[in-house]
C-alpha positions, 0 to 999 in steps of 0.5 A: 895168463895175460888180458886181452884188448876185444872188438868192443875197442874198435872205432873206441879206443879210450886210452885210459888203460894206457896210462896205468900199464906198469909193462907198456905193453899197449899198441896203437891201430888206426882204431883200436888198442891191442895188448902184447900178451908177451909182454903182459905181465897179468897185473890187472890194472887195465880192465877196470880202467876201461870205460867200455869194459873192451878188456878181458883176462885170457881166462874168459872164454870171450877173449878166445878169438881175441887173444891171436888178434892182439899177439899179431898186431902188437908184433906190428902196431906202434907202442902207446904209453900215454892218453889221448882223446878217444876217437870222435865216435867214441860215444856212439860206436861204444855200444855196437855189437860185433864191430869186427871185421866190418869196422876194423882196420889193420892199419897201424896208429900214431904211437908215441 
């Protein structure tokens, strides 16, 4: 089993989770987190850090559609580790339904 970084991330992407991964198994888009289901170690320690609940165990059957996203993009997106700022919408986009595909990019983020 692994967790699973849903649409509700993009035009997000709090970074608390981040921080508490023991694995470092978190990678940076232009605007939204995904997580490497290879390299999830289950633990759990993430969701409950999310404040957009944008973090789901594989086991949902809402992270279904999201569990190929996050395996793809963390093959090509940069390694994050440590907490920034979310994005400057944040608060606004926090509560849109269906963000994907009309809000997400493949473009990868900064990394570390």
């Amino acid at each position: 089993m692994t967790f699973v970084v849903t649409d509700v991330c993009i035009k997000c992407k709090y970074t608390d989770c981040v921080e508490v991964c023991p694995v470092d198994c978190f990678y940076e888009g232009e605007n939204m987190l995904v997580i490497s289901p290879d390299e999830c170690i289950d633990c759990g320690v993430c969701e409950p850090e999310c404040p957009i609940d944008a973090i789901l165990p594989d086991s949902d059957s809402k992270a279904d559609k999201w569990l190929e996203l996050n395996k793809e993009y963390s093959e090509k997106w940069p390694n994050i580790t440590q907490t920034r700022s979310p994005m400057a919408d944040a608060e606004k986009m926090k509560d849109v339904k269906d963000k994907y595909p009309a809000h997400f990019s493949a473009e990868p983020g900064e990394g570390d």
